[in-house]
C-alpha positions in Angstrom: -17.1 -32.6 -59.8 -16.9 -29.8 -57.2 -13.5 -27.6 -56.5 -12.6 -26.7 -53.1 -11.2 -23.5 -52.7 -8.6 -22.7 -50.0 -10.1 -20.1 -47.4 -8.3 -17.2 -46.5 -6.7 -17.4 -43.4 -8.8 -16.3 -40.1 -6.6 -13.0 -38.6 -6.6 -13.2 -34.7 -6.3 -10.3 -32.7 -2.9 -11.2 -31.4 -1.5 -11.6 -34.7 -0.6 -14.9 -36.1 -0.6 -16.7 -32.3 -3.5 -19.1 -32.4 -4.0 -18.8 -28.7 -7.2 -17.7 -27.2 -8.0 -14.5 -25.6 -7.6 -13.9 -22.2 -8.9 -11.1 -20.3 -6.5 -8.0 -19.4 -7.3 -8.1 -15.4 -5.9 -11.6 -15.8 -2.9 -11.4 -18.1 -1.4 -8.2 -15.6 -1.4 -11.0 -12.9 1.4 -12.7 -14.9 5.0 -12.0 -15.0 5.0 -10.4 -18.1 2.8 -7.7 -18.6 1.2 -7.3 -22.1 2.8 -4.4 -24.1 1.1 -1.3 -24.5 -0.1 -1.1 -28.0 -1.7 -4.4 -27.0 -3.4 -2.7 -23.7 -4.6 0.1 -26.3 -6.1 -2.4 -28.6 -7.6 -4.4 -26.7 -9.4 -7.6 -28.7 -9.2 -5.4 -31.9 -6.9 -5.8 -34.9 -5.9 -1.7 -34.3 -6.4 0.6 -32.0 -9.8 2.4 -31.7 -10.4 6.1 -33.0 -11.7 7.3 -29.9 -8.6 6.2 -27.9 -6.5 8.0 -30.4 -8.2 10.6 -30.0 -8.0 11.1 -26.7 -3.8 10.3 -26.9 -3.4 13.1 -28.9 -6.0 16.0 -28.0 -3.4 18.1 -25.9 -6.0 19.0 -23.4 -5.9 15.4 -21.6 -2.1 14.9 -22.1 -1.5 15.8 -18.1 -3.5 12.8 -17.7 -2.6 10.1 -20.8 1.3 10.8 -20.3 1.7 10.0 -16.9 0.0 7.1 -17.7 1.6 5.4 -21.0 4.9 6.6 -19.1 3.9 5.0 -15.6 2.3 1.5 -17.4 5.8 1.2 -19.7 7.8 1.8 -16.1 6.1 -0.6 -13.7 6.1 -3.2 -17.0 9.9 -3.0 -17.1 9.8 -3.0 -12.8 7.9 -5.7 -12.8 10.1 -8.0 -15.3 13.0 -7.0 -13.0 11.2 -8.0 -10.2 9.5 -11.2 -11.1 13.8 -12.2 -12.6 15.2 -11.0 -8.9 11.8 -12.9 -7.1 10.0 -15.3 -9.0 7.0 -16.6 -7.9 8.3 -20.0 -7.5 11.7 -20.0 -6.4 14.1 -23.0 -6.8 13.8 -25.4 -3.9 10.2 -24.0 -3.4 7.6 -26.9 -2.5 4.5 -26.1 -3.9 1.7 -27.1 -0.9 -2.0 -25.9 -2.0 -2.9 -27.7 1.4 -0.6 -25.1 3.5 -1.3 -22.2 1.0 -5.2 -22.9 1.6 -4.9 -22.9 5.6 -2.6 -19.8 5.1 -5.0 -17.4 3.7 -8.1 -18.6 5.5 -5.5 -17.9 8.9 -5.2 -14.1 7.3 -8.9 -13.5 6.4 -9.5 -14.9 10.1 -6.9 -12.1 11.6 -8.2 -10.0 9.6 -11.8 -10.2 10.7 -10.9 -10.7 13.9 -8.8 -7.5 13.8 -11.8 -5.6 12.4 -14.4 -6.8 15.0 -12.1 -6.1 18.3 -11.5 -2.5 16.7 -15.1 -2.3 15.7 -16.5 -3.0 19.4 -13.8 -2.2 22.0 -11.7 0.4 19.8 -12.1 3.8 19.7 -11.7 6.9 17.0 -8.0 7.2 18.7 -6.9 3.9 18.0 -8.5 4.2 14.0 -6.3 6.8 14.0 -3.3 5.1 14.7 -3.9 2.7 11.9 -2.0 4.6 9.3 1.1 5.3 11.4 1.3 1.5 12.9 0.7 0.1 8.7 3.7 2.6 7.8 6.0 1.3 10.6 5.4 -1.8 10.0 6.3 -1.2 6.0 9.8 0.8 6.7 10.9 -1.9 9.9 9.4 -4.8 8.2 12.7 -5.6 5.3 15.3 -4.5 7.8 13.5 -7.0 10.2 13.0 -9.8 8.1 16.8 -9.5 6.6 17.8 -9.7 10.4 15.3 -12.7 10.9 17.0 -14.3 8.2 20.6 -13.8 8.6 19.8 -15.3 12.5 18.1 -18.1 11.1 20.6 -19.4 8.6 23.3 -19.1 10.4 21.3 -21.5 13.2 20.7 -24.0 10.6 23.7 -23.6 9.0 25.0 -24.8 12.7 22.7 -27.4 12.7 23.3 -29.1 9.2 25.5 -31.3 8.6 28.9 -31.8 6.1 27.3 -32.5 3.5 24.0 -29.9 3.6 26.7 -27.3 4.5 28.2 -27.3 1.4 24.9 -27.1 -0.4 23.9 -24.2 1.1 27.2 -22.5 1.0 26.3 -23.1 -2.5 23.3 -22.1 -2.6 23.9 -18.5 -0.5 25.3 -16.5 -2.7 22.4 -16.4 -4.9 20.5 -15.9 -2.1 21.9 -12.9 -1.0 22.6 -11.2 -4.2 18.4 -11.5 -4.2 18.5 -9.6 -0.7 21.4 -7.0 -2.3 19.1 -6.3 -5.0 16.1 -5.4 -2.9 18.2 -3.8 -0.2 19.4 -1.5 -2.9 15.9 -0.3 -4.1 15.2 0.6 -0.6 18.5 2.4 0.1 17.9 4.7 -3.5 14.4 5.5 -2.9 15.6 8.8 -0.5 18.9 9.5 -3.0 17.1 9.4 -5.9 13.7 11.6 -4.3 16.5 13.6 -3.2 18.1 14.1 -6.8 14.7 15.0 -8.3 13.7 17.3 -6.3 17.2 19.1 -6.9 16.9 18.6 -10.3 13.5 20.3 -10.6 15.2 23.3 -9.0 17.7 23.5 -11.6 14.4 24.6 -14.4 14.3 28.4 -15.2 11.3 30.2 -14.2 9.6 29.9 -17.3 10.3 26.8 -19.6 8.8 25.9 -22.6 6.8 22.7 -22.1 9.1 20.3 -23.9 11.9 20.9 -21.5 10.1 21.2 -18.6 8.3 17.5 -19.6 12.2 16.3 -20.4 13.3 17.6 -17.1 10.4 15.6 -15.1 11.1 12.5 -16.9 14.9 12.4 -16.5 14.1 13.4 -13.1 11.4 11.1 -11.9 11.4 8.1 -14.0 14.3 6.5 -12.2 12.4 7.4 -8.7 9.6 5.5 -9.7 10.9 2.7 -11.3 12.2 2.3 -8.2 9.2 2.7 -6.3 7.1 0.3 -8.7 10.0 -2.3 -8.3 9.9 -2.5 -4.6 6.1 -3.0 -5.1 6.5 -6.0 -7.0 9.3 -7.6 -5.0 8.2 -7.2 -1.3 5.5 -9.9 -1.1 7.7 -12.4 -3.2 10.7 -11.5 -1.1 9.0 -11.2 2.1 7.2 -14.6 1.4 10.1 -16.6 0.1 12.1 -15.5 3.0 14.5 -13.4 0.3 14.6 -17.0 -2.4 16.2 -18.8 1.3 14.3 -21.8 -0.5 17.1 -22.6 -2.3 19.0 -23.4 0.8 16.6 -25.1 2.8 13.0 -25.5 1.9 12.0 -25.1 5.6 13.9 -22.0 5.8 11.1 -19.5 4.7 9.0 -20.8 6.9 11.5 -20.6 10.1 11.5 -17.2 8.8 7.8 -16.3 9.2 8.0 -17.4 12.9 10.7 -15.9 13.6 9.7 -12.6 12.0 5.9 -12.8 13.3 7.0 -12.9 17.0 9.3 -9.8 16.4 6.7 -7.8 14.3 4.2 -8.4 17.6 6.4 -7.6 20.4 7.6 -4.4 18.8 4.1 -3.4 18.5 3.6 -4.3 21.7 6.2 -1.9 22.7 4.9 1.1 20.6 1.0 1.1 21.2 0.3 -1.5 23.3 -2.0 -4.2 23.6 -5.6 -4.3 21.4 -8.4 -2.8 22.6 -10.9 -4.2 24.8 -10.4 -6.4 28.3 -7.1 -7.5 29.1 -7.6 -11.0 28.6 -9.3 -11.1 25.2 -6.7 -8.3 24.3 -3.6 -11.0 25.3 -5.8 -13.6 23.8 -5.8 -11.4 20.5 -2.0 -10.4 21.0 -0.6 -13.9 21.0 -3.4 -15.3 18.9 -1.4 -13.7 15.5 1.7 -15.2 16.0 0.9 -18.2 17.7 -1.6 -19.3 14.9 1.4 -18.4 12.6 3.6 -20.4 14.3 1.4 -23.2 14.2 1.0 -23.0 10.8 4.3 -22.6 9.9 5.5 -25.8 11.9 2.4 -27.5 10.3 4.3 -26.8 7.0 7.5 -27.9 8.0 6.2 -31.3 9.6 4.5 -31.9 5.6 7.9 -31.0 4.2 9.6 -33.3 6.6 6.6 -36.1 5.3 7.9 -35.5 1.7 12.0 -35.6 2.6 13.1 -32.6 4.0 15.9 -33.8 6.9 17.4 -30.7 8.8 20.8 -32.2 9.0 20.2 -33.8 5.5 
């Protein structure tokens, strides 16, 4: 006659959650970010000497505090963010066909980009990269909230009675979206403004525990800010500021809209690419009008599945 005797039970590294491990580089592509101590620990049950050890030997703190202090930040940004922006949006159509043809149209720009500069451009226009990719960042929300505003109030001129008052529904929400990420851009200046006054206001010689308070109090908001903003603009740009909701084509109209004004206002700054003028027009109208096509493409599938414009 044999006993069996209970086994103790097996302690995972996440506790008493039976699921399985999954890579850090993966889990910081989901909306919510792991929390520290579990970043620390990694796939052990604590957390290692030697990373203790380098926490608390003073000589690397201007190194391990920014960076506990900047993960705990853009982890509460990015919670924000993803609540403002989610990654699916409600009235989004999920399309893996039009997301597919989407990114091999970028990768094609891109390469095309990279082989006119490459044969035809010169150090002059590498040069201008930077200033072109920061324009394009400070116009490219005003832009887009412009784009928008034009394009619903078109369709909203277009719809019907009934789709009228679903997207009069539907546009509050919507714009308390475009509110939230107008607001982060409007603070970034005040609140770089207000830290840099308040790191005046430090005597000449502080002890280090007020002049560490001081840079907190002073900077955290600032980049919270700043990490926020990174996490909303390619949800908010991409969804068209959550305009799903209104009309699924609407993000779409959007992107053709905003693609057209995005090339002729760099049109109007440094010209046409470089090389012979007419693979340079080819290469000027070939961004936006592949957009366009794509973009229509996606509309004509939503219109296969139900989508009416005057519904």
């Amino acid at each position: 006659m044999s006993i069996n005797v209970p086994r103790p039970p097996v302690r995972l590294p996440y506790g008493d959650s039976p699921r399985p491990y999954t890579p850090l580089w993966r889990r910081l592509r989901e909306d919510e970010w792991p929390p520290l101590g579990e970043v620390l620990r990694g796939r052990r049950e604590q957390m290692h000497p030697g990373v203790v050890l380098v926490l608390f030997f003073p000589c690397l703190w201007w190194l391990t505090v920014p960076l506990l202090v900047g993960y705990q930040l853009a982890r509460t940004a990015r919670r924000m963010a993803r609540r403002v922006f989610p990654v699916r949006p409600q009235g989004h159509v999920e399309d893996p066909g039009v997301l597919r043809v989407q990114r091999v149209r970028a990768w094609v720009a891109l390469a095309m980009s990279a082989a006119l500069l490459a044969g035809f451009g010169g150090w002059q226009d590498v040069a201008e990269i930077p200033g072109q990719f920061l324009q394009r960042l400070l116009f490219a929300p005003w832009l887009a909230l412009l784009s928008a505003a034009v394009v619903v109030a078109l369709l909203f001129l277009a719809a019907g009675p009934g789709t009228r008052r679903a997207m009069r529904a539907q546009l509050w929400p919507a714009g308390r979206s475009a509110l939230w990420y107008f607001g982060a851009w409007t603070l970034v200046p005040l609140l770089f403004m207000a830290a840099a006054d308040g790191m005046r206001l430090l005597p000449s010689s502080p002890n280090l525990l007020l002049w560490v308070s001081v840079m907190f109090v002073c900077w955290a908001p600032f980049w919270w800010v700043i990490f926020f903003l990174c996490f909303t603009s390619g949800p908010a740009l991409r969804h068209a500021f959550n305009l799903s909701a209104l009309h699924a084509a609407l993000p779409a109209l959007v992107t053709s809209v905003l693609v057209w004004v995005f090339a002729f206002l760099g049109l109007s700054t440094g010209g046409l690419p470089p090389g012979p003028v007419p693979l340079a027009v080819c290469a000027f109208l070939g961004g936006p009008v592949s957009v366009t096509m794509v973009a229509w493409w996606e509309i004509h599938r939503l219109r296969r599945r139900g989508v009416r414009w005057r519904g």
